[in-house]
Structures are given as C-alpha cells and as structure tokens.
C-alpha positions in Angstrom: 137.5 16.5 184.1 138.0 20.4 184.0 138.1 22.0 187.3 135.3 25.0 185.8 132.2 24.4 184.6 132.6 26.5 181.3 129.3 26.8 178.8 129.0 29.4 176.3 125.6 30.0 174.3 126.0 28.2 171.0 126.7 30.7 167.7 123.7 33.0 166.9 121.2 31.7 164.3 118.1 33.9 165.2 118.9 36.5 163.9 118.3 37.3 159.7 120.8 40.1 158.5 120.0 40.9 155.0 122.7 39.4 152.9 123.1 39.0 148.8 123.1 35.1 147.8 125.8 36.4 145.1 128.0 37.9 147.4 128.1 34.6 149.6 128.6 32.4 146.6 131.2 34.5 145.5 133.1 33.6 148.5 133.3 30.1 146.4 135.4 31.2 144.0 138.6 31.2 145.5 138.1 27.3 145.8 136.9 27.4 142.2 139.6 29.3 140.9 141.9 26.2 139.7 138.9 24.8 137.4 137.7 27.4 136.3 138.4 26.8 133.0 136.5 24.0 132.7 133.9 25.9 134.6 133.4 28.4 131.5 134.4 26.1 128.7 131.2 24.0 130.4 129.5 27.5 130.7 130.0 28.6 126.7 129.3 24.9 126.0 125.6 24.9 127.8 124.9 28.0 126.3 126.0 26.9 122.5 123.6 23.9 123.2 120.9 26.0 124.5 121.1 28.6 121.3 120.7 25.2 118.8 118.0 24.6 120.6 116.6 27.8 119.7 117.7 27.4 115.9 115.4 24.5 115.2 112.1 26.8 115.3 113.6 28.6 112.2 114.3 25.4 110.7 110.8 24.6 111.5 109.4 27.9 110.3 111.8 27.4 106.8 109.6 23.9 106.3 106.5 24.9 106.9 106.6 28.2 104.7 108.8 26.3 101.5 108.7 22.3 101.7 105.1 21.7 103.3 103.3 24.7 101.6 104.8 23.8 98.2 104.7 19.6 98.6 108.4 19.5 98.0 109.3 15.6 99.6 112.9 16.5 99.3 112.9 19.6 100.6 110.8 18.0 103.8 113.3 15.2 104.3 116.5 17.6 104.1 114.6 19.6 106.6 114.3 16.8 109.0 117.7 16.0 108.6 118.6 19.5 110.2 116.7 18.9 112.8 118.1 15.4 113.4 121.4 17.1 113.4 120.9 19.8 115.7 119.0 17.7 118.1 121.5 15.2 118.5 124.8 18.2 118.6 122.6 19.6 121.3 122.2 16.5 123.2 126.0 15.6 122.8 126.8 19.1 123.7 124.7 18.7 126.9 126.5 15.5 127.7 130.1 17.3 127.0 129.0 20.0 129.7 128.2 17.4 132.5 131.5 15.8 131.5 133.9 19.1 132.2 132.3 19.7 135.1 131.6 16.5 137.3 135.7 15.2 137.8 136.6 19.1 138.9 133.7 20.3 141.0 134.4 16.7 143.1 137.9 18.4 143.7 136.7 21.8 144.9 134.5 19.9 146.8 137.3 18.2 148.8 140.0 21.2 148.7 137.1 23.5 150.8 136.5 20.5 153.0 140.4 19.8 153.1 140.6 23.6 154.0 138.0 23.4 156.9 139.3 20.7 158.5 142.7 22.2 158.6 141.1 25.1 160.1 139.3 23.2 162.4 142.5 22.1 164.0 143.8 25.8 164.3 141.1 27.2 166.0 141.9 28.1 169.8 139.9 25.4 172.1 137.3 28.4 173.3 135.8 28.2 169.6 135.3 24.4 170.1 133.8 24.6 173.6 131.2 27.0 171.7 130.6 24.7 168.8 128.9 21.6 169.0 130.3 18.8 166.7 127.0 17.7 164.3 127.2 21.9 163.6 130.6 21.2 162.6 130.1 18.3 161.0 127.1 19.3 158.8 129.3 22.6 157.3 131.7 19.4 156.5 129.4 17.2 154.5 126.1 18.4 153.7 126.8 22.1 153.3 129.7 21.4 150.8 127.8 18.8 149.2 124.9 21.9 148.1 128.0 24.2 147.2 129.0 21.4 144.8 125.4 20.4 143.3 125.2 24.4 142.8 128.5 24.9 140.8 127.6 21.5 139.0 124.1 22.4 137.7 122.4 25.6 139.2 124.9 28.0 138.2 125.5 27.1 134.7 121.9 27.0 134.2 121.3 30.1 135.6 123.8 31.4 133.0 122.1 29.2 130.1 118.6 30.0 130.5 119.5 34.1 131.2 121.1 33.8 127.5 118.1 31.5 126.3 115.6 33.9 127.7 117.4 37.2 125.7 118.3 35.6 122.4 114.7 33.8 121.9 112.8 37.0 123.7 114.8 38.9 120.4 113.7 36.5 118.1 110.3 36.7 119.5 110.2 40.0 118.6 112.2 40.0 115.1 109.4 37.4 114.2 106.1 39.2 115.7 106.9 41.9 117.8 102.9 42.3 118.9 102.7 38.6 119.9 105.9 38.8 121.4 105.0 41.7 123.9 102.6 39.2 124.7 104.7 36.6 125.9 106.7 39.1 127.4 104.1 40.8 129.4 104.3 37.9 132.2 108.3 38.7 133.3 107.6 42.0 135.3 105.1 40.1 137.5 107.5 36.9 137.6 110.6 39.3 138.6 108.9 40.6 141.7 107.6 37.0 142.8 111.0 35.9 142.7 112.5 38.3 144.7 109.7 37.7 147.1 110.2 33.7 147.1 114.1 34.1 147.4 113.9 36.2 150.9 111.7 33.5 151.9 113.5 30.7 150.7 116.5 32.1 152.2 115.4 32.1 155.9 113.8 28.7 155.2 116.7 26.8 153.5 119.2 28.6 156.7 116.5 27.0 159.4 116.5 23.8 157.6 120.5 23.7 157.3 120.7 24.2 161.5 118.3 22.2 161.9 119.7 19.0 160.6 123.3 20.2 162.0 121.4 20.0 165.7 119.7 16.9 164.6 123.1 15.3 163.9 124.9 16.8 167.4 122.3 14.2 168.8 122.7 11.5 166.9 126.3 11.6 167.7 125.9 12.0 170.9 123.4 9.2 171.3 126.2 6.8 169.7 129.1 8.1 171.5 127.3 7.8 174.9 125.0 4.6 174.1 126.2 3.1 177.7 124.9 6.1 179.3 121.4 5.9 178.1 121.7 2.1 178.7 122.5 2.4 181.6 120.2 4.8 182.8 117.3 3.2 180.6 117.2 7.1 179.0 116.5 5.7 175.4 112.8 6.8 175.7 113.7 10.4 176.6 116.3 10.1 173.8 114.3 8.9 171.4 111.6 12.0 172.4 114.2 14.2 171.8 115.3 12.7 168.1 111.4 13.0 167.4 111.0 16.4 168.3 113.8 17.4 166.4 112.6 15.2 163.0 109.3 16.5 163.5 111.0 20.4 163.5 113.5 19.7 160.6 110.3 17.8 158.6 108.3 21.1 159.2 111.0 23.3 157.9 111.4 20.9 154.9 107.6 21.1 154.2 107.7 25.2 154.4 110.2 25.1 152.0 108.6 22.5 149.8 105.4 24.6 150.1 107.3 27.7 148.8 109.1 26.0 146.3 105.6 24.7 144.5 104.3 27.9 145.5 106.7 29.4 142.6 106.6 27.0 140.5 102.9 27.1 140.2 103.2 31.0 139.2 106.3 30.1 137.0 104.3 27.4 135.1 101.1 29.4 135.5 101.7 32.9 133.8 104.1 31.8 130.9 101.1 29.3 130.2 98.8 32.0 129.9 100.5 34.1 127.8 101.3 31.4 125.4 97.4 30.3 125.2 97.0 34.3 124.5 100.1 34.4 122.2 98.2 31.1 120.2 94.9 32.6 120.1 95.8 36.2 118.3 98.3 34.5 116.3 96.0 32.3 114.8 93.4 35.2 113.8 96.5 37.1 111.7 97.2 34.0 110.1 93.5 33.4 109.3 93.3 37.6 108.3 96.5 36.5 106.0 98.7 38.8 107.8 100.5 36.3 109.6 102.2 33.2 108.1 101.8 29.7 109.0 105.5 28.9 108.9 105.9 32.0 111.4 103.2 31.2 113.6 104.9 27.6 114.4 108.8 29.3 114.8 107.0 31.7 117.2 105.1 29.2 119.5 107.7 26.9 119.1 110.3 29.3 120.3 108.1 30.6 122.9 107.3 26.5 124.3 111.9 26.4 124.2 111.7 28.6 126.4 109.1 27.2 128.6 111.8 25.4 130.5 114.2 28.4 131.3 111.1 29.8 132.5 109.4 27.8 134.6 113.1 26.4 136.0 113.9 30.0 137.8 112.2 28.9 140.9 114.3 25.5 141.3 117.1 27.1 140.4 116.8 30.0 142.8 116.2 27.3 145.0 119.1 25.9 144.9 121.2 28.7 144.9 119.7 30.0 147.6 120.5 26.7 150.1 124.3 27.3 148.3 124.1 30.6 149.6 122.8 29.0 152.9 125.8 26.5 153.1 128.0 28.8 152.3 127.4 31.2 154.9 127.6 28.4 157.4 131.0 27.1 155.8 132.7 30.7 155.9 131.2 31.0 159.5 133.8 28.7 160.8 137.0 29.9 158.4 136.0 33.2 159.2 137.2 32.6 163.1 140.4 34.0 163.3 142.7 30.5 164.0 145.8 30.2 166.7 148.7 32.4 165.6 151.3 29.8 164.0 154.1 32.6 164.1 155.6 33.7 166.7 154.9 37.0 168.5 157.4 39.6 168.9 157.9 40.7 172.3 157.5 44.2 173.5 160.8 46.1 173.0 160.3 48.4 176.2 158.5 45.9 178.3 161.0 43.5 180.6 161.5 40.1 180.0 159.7 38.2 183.3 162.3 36.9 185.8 161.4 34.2 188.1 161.2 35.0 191.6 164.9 35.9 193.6 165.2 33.1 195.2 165.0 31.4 192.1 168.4 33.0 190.9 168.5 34.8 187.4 168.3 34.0 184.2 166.9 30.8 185.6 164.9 28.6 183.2 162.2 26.4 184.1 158.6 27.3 184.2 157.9 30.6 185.1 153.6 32.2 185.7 154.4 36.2 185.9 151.5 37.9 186.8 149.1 35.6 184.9 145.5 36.4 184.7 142.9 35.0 182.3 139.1 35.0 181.6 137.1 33.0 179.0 136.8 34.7 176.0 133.5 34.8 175.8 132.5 35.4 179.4 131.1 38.7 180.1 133.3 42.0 180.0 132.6 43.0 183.7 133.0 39.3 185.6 136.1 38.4 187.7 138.8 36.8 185.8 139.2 33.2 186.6 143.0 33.2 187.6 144.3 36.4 188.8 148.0 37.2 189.4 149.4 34.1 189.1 152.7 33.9 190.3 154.8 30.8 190.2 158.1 29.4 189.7 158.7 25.7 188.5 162.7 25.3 188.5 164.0 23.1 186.1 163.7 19.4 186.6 161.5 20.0 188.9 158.3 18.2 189.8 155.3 21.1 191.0 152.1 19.1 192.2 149.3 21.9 191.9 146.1 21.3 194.5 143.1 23.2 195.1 139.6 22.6 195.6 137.0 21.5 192.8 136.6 24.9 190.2 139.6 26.5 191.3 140.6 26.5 187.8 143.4 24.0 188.1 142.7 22.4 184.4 142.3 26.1 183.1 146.0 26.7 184.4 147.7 23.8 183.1 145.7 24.4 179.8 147.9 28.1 179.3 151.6 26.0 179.1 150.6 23.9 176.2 148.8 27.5 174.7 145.6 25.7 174.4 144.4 28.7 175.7 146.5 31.9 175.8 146.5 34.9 179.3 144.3 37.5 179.4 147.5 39.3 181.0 151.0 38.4 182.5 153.3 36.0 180.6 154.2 32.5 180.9 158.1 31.7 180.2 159.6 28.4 179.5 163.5 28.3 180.1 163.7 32.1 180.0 161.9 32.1 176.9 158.1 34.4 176.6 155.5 31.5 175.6 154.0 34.1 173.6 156.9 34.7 170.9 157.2 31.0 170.7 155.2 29.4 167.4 152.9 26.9 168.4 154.8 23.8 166.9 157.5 24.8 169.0 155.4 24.9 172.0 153.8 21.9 171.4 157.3 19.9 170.7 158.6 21.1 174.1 155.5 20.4 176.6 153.0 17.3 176.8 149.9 17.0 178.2 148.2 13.9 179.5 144.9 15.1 180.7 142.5 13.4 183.6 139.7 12.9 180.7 142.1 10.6 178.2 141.3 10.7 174.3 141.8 7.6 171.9 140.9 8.1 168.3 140.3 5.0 166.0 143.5 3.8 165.3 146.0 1.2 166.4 147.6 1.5 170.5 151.4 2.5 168.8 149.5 5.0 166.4 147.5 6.6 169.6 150.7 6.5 171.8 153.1 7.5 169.4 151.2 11.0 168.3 153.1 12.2 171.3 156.2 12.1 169.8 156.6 13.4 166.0 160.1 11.5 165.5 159.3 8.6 167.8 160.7 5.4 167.3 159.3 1.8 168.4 162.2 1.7 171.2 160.2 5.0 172.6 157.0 3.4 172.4 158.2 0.4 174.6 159.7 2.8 176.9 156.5 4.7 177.2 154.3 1.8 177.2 156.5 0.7 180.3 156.7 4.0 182.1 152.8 3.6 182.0 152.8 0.0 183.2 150.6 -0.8 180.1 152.9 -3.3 178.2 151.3 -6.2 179.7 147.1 -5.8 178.8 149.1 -4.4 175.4 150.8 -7.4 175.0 147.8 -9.1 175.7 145.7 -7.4 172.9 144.8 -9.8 169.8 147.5 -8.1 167.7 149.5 -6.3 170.7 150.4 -2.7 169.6 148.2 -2.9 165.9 145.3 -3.5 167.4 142.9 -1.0 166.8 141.4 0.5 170.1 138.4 1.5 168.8 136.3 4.9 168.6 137.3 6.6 171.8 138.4 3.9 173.3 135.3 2.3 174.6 137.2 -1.4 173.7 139.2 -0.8 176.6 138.6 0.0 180.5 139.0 3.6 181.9 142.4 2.4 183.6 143.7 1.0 180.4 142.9 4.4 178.1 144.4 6.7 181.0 147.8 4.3 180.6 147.9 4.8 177.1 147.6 8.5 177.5 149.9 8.6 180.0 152.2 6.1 177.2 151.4 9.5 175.1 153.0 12.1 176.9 155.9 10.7 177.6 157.1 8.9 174.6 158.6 12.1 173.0 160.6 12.6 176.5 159.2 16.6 176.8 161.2 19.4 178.2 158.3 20.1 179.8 155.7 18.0 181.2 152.0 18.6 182.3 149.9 16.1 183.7 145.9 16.6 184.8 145.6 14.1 187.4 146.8 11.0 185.5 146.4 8.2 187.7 142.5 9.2 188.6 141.4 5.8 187.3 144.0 2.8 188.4 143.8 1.0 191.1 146.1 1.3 194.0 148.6 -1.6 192.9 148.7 -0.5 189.2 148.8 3.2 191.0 151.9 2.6 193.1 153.6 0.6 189.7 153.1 3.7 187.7 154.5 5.7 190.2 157.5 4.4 190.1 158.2 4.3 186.7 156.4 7.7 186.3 159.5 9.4 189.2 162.2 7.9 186.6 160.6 10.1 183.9 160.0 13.1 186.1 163.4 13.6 187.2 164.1 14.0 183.8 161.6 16.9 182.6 160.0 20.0 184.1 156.4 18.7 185.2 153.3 20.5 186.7 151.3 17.7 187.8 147.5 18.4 189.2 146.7 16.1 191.9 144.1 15.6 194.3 144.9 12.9 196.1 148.3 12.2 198.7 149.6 9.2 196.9 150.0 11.6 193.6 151.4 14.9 195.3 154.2 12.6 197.1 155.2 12.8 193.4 156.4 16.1 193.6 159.6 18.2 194.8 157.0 20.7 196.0 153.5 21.8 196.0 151.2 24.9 195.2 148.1 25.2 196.3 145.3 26.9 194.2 142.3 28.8 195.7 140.3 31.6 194.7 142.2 31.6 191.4 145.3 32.9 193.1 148.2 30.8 194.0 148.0 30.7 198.0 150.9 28.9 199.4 153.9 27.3 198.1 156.1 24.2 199.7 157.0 20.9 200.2 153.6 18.8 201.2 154.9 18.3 204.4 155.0 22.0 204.9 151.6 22.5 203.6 150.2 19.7 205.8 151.8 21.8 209.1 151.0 25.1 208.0 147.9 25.5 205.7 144.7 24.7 207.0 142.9 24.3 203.4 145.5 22.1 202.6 145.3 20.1 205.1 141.4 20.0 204.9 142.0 19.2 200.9 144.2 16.1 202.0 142.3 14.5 205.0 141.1 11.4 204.8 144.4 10.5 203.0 146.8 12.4 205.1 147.7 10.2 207.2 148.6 7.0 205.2 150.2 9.7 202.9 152.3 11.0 205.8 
C-alpha cells in the first residue's frame, strides 16, 4: 500500500465551454482518413439515390398531364415501369451505401480504440490516480461506439438530405414558385429551433455520457470488491448507491428524450402546415385553370419526398451532437501529453551528479542527487513531498529504506522505475542520468515488485514471465523458486497454465505476493526495487523466501522498503526516511544504537531481530 494518501479531484465536467460539434468531429478524421474513400463513394452514392427519389414526381407529373389526361393505357403502363425502375435503383443504391460503409467504419472503430489503449499505457501514473476506470472504460466502448453509428448513418445523411433539401426546394420553385415560397416559408423558423435544441442537446447528451462512465466506475468496483461488501454486509448501501446513480442517468435520458420529441414535434409540425397550405392554394389555381393537375401532384409529391429530410434534422442533430459528445471525451484522454519514450538530452553546462566521496568516482550504482518531488496536481504553494534526497546505493548492494507510515517511501521507489519523474535533482543509474534514458531502457534495467501485488487474467508463467521480455521457462523455474512458489504452483490443476483468475482473487494474498515477487526477478534486473514484498507470508514461508531472495540480491542493485526487522536484516545497509528527507544512513545495527526513531520504528521486533 503507498506510504501517502494521494487523491486528486476527478477531471472537470461542470463546466460548458462553448464548442463547435464540427470542429470536434473533425478530430475524427484522422482515424477516418484510410476509408475515406469508401466514405464518399457511399456519400455520392446516398445522394444519387436520394436525387432518383426526387425524379419520380416528374415522372408522375409526365403521367398525369399525357397518359391519364389523354386515356393512353400504354403510355400509363410505360410510365409505371419508370417508376418501378427508379424505385428499385434507389433501393439497391441505398443497400450499396450501407454496404461500403459498415466493413470500414468497424475498422476505424477499432484503430481509435487500438490508439487509446496504447495511450492509456503511456500516460504517467499521476493521470491514472486522477481517472477513475468506468470514465476510462466508457471513452473505450460506448463513446466510440456513437462515433461509429455517426460516420455510419448521421453523417451521410446529413450530407443527403442538405442535397435533397436544395435540388427539390429548386424544383419547387421551377414548378410553382408561389406555392413553393410556401413550403419554404417554414425553414427560417426551423433554422433557429435547431440551433436552440443542439446547445441543449449538447449539454444533455455530455451529462448523460458522464453519467453512465460514473455509473460503470461502480459497477466495477462492486465486482472487483464483491468480498468487501460481503463481508461487511454493505450490499444495501451499494445497491442505494447504483439506484441513485440509475435514477440520475434515467433523468438525463428522459431530458434528452423530452428535447428530442420536443424538435421533432416542430420538425413534423411546421413542414405539415405548410404542405396543408401549399394543398389548399394549389388546388384553387388548378380549379381557376392556371395550374395543372399533372403539376399540382409533381409539386406535393416533391414537397411529401422531402418530408423525411425534413422532419429527420432533429435525430440527426441528435446524434451528431452525442458524436460530438463522445468525441470530446475520447480526445480528453489522447490529448494528455503521454511519458516521453525518447530519451532526454542532458544539460550541456549542468554537471553530471557524482555520488557522494566516499563512494569513490565515477562509481555506478544508484545514485538520489538532490531529489525533490510533488504531485503534479497538488497545489503550487504546498511542501514537496521528498525534499533533497540524497542517497547512494553502491553497486550490488542491498539499501533497506524505513520510515514511518506517509513518509513517502512508495513515492520514492516509484521515481527509479520513472513511474513518476523529480520535480528537481536527478536520479543516476550506473553513472548514467535516469532522465536521458528512454523508458524501455529503464524499464529493462529495474523491476519492481510492489507491497500491493497485481495479477491480470492469464496463466501463472504468462503473469510471472511479463517480468522478463526474453525470458525463458528455465527463468521462470528459477523465479518461481527464488519466490518459494513452485510447490502451491505445482499444485495448481494445470501447474504453470492455469489461469489465476481476474486479479488474482483464485489465489491467497501470500500466494499473489510470491508470484509477484516470481515477476521481478525472472529477468535478473540490474536493478532491483522491492515495496515490502514479504508483507503477507507467514514466518516459515517468510524465512524460505529469504533465503533464496539473499541469492538474488547479491546479484543486483536493490532498494528494498521494509518495515519490519526480519526484512531490513536483508540489507548491506539501511536509510531511514522521515519528513521526506533522508535522515540517517548505516548498517541496522548502527541505526538501532544511534537513532532513536529508528529504534522506536523497530521495537517490538528488535530484539528477536538483534
């Protein structure tokens, strides 16, 4: 467990800056780029379909006015054999759209989440102590999922009934320009109330999309810690707290259901109107003669084509607007600048750090010059957490590092594997600045087993051997015996392929610290740190591990956090941590003669340790 209690307010969502829907899904495209073929071909194909639609009113208006008027039964049969035709090419045109888009937009989908999860794994640990998991996972799944529904439907349609809209408001007007400023009259009205009912739906669709992100931390956090709430009979709180966040996310749904028919209505509602209007001074200029029949049918059925474009804006704003939404959220994590891959390079003017005299130089090892480091998101004017951190860890040597709970102990060990980087000062490993190392490099020279051990669902060799990138099964029986875990191994229903389970929970807290332990020592490290390993075994299993564990230890440099007797005998020497300074530096021994904290730190065990 972390010496510091470190908590972070979660990422802003109260707040509504003004932003363009377009200029967020244009932050799509990138990802969209490779298809984008298809995406127009599908585009041009929609809108093809969408003008044949609008040819058929003509065709319609050619029967009426020649065939009909004039009883011609030929003429009326190759008229409905146009219309047979350009129904089904618009149908099999519709079809051919779906077709180029569904196989590519699947891809896109998977290349933005293939690129979020890669950035996921970049991002410096302070980003994830911020983030909560279901807020992660929810940008993962069901914000990429609307992005792809959008690109799949929404947008095209957008594009095909803009086009529709234009080429049958023309012929509107090429056909009866006075009825159509009547079916016109409706879009200056319907322009404003969609600008309206897009802010809205904006802010909506956002709370809606947090909402269910929050709603999903909990449910993952319910399964992951079901012997928690078990245990403490908490299921009744938990399952208040599940309510109360359905019954929030159920209300946002219904605000935005309620604003969604709220559009509709007006979108269905006006056009209506002014087609009833449209119908009624129509039919007076074709009873005055002015008008003919064959026209009057083209126009109203032109203007009832375009009923659907129409009264469609709303959903489809509706949709674009939760893309927008779920877009936002998705470039709100791959906007966080990730952990610098390349190396730094150092300061020409500034000297490289030397250990301390009495180390000798050009001395390698592990070397803390001056360290000093804050959260980065605590506030500007608090203490740092570790100030001037001085320390020398020669090579092959074994530093045991005590202090009392929250002296940042964790935090420290936490700067060697750069899973946090100083505030100030420099870190050196084997002369070399940490900083102008890349982080592969860093992470193929030190190991970490921490107090807290992590197993993912997979097999035992798969969790042990992501320790070591080039690690062989001779390395994982090594490890598995430095961690005196071959034998419950062994004793697994398939040995090392059994699958542990998520986090673990299959096995006892002993058995997952031995595995982790099993971890961090199967790619024998140059440098070794270890968070208070042995926490959870009992004393026999303890002293076994021990043993095995000073074999690998006089082979590596190893900073080893300890906090009980048994675990600093370990060590060549000991530092002791308080106040987030290094106070005192020896053998435990000396530390036991000398340093009253220390020796209050290791009473109760002293003795037998002595």
């Amino acid at each position: 467990m972390a010496d510091t209690a470190h908590t972070s307010p979660p990422p802003d969502r109260t707040a509504s800056p003004q932003r363009s829907a377009v200029r967020s899904l244009l932050r799509v495209w990138p990802f969209a780029r490779p298809v984008r073929v298809r995406l127009f071909t599908a585009a041009f194909v929609g809108v093809l379909a969408s003008c044949i639609g609008l040819v058929i009113p003509l065709v319609l208006k050619w029967m009426v006015d020649g065939p009909v008027a004039e009883r011609d039964q030929g003429g009326v049969w190759l008229g409905g054999a146009y219309l047979l035709l350009l129904g089904v090419a618009e149908a099999l045109l519709f079809g051919l759209r779906r077709r180029l888009v569904a196989r590519p937009l699947a891809g896109v989908e998977a290349a933005m989440r293939d690129a979020l999860y890669r950035h996921l794994q970049r991002l410096p640990v302070a980003f994830h102590d911020r983030w909560s998991s279901g807020q992660l996972l929810s940008r993962g799944t069901t914000d990429l999922h609307l992005v792809r529904l959008f690109l799949a439907f929404p947008l095209t349609f957008l594009l095909v009934n803009a086009t529709t809209i234009l080429v049958g408001a023309v012929l509107l007007l090429a056909q009866r320009w006075s009825l159509g400023l009547v079916l016109l009259a409706p879009v200056v009205p319907l322009m404003v109330l969609c600008s309206v009912f897009e802010a809205k739906y904006g802010r909506a669709a956002r709370r809606t999309q947090d909402q269910l992100g929050d709603l999903t931390t909990v449910v993952e956090e319910s399964v992951l810690g079901i012997r928690i709430i078990k245990g403490f009979g908490r299921h009744r709180s938990q399952a208040r707290a599940f309510r109360e966040l359905t019954h929030a996310l159920r209300t946002s749904e219904l605000r935005k259901a309620r604003l969604l028919a709220w559009i509709l209505g007006f979108n269905t509602t006006l056009p209506e109107i002014a087609i009833g209007g449209a119908l009624v001074l129509g039919t007076l200029q074709v009873a005055d003669g002015v008008l003919s029949a064959g026209t009057l049918v083209a126009f109203l059925s032109t203007a009832l084509a375009l009923r659907w474009p129409v009264e469609s804006i709303g959903f489809l704003l509706a949709m674009g607007n939760e893309a927008a939404t779920a877009s936002d959220r998705y470039f709100e994590v791959m906007d966080v600048p990730a952990m610098e891959e390349h190396p730094k390079k150092p300061a020409p003017k500034e000297p490289a750090a030397q250990p301390p005299a009495s180390a000798g130089p050009g001395s390698g090892g592990l070397v803390f010059s001056g360290v000093e480091f804050r959260y980065p998101d605590a506030p500007p004017d608090s203490p740092p957490l570790l100030k001037d951190i001085t320390l020398y860890i020669r090579p092959g040597e074994t530093m045991a590092l005590v202090g009392a709970t929250g002296s940042g102990k964790t935090t420290l060990t936490a700067l060697v594997p750069r899973l946090y980087d100083p505030t100030a000062g420099r870190i050196s490993l084997d002369g070399r600045d940490l900083a102008t190392l890349g982080r592969d490099e860093v992470r193929a020279l030190v190991a970490v087993a921490f107090e807290e051990p992590t197993l993912f669902s997979a097999t035992v060799a798969e969790n042990v051997l992501m320790g070591g990138e080039h690690a062989q099964e001779s390395d994982l029986r090594r490890a598995l015996a430095v961690a005196q875990a071959e034998g419950f191994v062994g004793a697994l229903p398939e040995g090392s392929a059994t699958q542990v389970g998520e986090q673990g929970l299959s096995l006892s807290g002993g058995q997952r610290q031995r595995l982790a332990l099993a971890r961090a020592v199967v790619g024998r490290p140059r440098f070794l740190i270890l968070d208070d390993p042995l926490s959870a075994l009992d004393v026999h299993t303890e002293a076994q591990v021990e043993a095995a564990l000073r074999r690998v230890l006089a082979t590596t440099t190893a900073l080893v956090v300890a906090h009980r007797p048994s675990t600093v005998l370990l060590a060549d020497r000991v530092a002791l941590l308080s106040g987030g300074r290094i106070a005192a530096v020896g053998t435990h021994q000396q530390l036991l003669r000398d340093n009253p904290e220390y020796t209050t730190l290791m009473s109760g065990e002293g003795e037998a340790a002595r």
